[in-house]
PANU-503062 format. One line per field, with one value per residue (C-alpha): chain; residue in three letters; z, y, x; residue number from 1. Coordinates in Angstrom, 1 decimal. Layout:
N
mol (A  ...)
type (ALA  ...)
zz (Z  ...)
yy (Y  ...)
xx (X  ...)
seq (NUM  ...)
***
This chain:
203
mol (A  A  A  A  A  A  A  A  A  A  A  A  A  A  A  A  A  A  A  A  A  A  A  A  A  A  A  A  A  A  A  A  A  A  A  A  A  A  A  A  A  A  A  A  A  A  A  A  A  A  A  A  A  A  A  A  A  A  A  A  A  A  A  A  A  A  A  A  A  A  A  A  A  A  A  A  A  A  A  A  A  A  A  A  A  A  A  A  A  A  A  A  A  A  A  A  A  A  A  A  A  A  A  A  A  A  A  A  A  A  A  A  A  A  A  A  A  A  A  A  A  A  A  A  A  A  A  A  A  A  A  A  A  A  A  A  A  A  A  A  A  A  A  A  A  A  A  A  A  A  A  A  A  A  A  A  A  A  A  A  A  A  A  A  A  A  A  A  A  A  A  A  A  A  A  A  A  A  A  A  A  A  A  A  A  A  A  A  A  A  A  A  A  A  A  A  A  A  A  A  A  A  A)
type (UNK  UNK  UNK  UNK  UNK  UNK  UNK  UNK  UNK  UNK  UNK  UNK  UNK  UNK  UNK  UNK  UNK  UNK  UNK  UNK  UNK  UNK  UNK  UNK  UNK  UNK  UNK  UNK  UNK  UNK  UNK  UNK  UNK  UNK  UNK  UNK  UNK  UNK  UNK  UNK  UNK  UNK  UNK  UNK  UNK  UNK  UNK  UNK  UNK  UNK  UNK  UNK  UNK  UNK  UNK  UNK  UNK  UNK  UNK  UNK  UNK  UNK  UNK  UNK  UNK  UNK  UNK  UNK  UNK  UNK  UNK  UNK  UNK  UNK  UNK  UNK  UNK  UNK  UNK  UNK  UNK  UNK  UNK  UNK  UNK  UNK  UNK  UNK  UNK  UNK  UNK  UNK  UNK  UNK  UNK  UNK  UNK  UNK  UNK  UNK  UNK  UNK  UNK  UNK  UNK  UNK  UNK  UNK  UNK  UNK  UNK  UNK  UNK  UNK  UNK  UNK  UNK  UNK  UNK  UNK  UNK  UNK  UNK  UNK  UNK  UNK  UNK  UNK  UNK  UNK  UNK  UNK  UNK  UNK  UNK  UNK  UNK  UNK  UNK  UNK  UNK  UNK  UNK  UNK  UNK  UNK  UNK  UNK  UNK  UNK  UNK  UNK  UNK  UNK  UNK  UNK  UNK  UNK  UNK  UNK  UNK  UNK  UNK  UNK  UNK  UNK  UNK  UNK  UNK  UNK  UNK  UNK  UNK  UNK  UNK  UNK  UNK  UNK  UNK  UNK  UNK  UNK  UNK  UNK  UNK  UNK  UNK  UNK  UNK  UNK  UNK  UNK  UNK  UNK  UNK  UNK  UNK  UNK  UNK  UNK  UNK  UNK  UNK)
zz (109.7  112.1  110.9  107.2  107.9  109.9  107.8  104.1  104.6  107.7  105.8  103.1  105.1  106.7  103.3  102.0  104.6  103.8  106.4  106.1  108.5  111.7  111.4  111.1  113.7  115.9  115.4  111.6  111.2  113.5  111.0  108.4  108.9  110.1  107.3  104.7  106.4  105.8  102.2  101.7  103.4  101.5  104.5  108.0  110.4  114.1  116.6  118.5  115.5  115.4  120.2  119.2  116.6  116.6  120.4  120.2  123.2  122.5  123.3  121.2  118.0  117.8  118.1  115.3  113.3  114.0  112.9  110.1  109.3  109.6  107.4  104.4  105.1  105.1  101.8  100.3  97.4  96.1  98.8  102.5  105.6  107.6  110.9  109.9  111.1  114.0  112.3  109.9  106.2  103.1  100.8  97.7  98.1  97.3  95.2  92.4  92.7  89.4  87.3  88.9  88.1  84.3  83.8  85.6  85.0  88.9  89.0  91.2  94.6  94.3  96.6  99.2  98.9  101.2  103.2  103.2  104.6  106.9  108.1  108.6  110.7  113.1  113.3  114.0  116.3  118.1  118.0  119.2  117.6  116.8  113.5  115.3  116.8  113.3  111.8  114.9  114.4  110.5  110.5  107.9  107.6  107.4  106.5  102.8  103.7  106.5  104.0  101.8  104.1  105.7  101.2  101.7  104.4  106.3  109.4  110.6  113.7  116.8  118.9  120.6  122.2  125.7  124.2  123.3  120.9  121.3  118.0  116.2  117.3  114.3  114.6  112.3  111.0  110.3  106.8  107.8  109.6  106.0  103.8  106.0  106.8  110.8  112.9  115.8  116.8  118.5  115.8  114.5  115.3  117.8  117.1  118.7  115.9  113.2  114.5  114.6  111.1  109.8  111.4  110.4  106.9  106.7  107.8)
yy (91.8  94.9  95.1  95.3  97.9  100.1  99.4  100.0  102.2  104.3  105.3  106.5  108.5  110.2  111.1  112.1  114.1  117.7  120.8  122.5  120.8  122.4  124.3  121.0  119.8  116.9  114.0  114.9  114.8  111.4  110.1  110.8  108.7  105.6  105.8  106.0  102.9  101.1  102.5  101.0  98.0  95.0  93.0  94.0  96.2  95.6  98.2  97.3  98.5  101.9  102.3  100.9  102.7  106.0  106.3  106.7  105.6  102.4  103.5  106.3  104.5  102.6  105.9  107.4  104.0  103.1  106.3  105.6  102.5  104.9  107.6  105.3  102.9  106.4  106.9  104.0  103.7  101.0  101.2  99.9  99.8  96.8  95.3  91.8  88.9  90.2  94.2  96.7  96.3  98.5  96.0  97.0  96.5  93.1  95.1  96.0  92.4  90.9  94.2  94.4  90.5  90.7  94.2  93.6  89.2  89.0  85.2  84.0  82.9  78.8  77.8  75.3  71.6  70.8  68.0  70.9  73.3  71.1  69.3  73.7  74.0  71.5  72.7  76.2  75.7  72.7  73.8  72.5  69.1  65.9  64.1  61.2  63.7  65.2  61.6  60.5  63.8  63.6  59.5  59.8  60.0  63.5  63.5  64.4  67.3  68.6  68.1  70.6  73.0  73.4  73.6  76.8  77.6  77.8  75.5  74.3  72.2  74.3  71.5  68.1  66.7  65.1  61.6  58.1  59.1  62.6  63.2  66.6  68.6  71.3  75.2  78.0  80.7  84.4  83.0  81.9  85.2  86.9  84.4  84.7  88.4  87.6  89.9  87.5  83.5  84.9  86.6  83.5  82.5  80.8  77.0  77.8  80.7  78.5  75.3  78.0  79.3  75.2  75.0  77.7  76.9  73.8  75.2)
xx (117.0  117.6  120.7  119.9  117.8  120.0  122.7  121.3  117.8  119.2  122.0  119.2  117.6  120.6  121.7  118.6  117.1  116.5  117.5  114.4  112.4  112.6  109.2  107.6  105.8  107.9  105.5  105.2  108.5  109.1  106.1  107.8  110.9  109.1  107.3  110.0  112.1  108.5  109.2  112.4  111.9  110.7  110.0  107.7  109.7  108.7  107.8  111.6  113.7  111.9  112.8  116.1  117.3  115.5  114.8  111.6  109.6  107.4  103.8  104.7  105.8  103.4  100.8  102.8  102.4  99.1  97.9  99.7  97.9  94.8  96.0  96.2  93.0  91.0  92.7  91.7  93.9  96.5  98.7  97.7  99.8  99.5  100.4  101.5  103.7  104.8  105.7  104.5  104.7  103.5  101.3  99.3  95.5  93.2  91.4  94.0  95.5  94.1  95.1  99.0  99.0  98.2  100.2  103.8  103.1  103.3  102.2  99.0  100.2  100.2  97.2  97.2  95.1  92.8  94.8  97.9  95.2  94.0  97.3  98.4  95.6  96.1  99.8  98.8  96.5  98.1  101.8  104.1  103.2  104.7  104.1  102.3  99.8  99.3  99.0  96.1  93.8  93.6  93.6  95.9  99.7  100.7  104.9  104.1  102.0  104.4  107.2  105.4  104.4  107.9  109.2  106.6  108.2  105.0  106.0  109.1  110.7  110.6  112.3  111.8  109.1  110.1  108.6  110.3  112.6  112.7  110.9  110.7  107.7  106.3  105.2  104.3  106.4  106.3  106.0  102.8  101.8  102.2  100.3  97.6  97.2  98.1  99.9  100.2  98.9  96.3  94.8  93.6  89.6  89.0  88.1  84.6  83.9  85.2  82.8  80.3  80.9  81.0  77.4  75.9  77.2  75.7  72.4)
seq (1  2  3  4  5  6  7  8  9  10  11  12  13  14  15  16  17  18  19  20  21  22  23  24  25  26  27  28  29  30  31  32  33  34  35  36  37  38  39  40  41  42  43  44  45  46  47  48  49  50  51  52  53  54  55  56  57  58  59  60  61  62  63  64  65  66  67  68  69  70  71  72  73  74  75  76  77  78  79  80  81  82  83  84  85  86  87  88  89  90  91  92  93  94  95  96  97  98  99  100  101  102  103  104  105  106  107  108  109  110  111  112  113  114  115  116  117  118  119  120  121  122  123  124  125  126  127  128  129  130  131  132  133  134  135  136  137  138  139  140  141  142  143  144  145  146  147  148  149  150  151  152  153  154  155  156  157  158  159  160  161  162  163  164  165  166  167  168  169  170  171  172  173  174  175  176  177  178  179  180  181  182  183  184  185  186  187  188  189  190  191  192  193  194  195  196  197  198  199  200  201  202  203)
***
């Protein structure tokens, strides 16, 4: 994907960019191009394109983009700047979702049933797991749902267990990090919040 980017939306830039800018301040200007890559870019960007191909030091692109991030949540219009699956992405804002939906007939993301859901959930927070594992912790068998999450392209086969037969063991993808709003695995609650959450709910 790195190369994508450098290839079509670093070429952009270089073509585009104006002369003018020297009396601009250096961070400004540095802000600037991250945030027209993000622009172009249809997919999140991660931290390492921005060192690699800008030489930017780390700790200081990810300043420049995280005050990015900040810049357009104190805004607070349609467009948001996100940290998510595993880089930085421009999304529209939740709250405009409904209206962009009805006026340019973007279709309703397709929703997941509850044994999909709960089969994902295992997967995500047991990974890597075999089908048999999947199959004992939901008492039921669990291919079809797998079969569907991985047509999603939510999970996929990260490899082989070292058990009799060597059987394929399951794992999320960045796929997954984007339907759900995650940057990283361990964004996800805890298991103790969500039991707590489930009790408190049922109170």
């Amino acid at each position: 994907m790195a190369n994508d980017i450098e290839d079509d939306v670093v070429e952009k830039i270089d073509q585009e960019a104006e002369p003018d800018e020297g009396h601009r301040d250096d961070d400004e200007v540095i802000k600037g191009l991250l945030e027209a890559v993000l622009f172009l870019s249809n997919e999140p960007v991660p931290l390492s394109f921005f060192v690699n191909s800008f030489s930017i030091d780390q700790t200081h692109a990810k300043i420049l983009l995280d005050s990015l991030v900040d810049e357009y949540e104190d805004r607070d219009g349609g467009i948001k700047l996100q940290e998510i699956a595993k880089g930085y992405q421009f999304v529209t804002s939740p709250r405009y979702g409904e209206q962009l939906r009805r006026v340019i007939g973007v279709r309703k993301r397709e929703g997941l049933s509850k044994g999909m859901l709960e089969t994902l959930a295992i997967i995500a927070y047991k990974q890597p797991i075999v089908l048999a594992e999947i199959d004992e912790l939901r008492g039921v068998s669990s291919r079809m749902m797998v079969a569907k999450l991985m047509e999603r392209t939510l999970v996929k086969p990260v490899g082989r267990k070292e058990l009799p037969g060597r059987p394929l063991a399951y794992g999320t993808t960045n796929e997954f990090l984007k339907y759900f709003g995650l940057n990283k695995l361990s964004d996800l609650p805890k298991l103790s919040e969500i039991k707590e959450f489930s009790l408190n709910w049922e109170e």
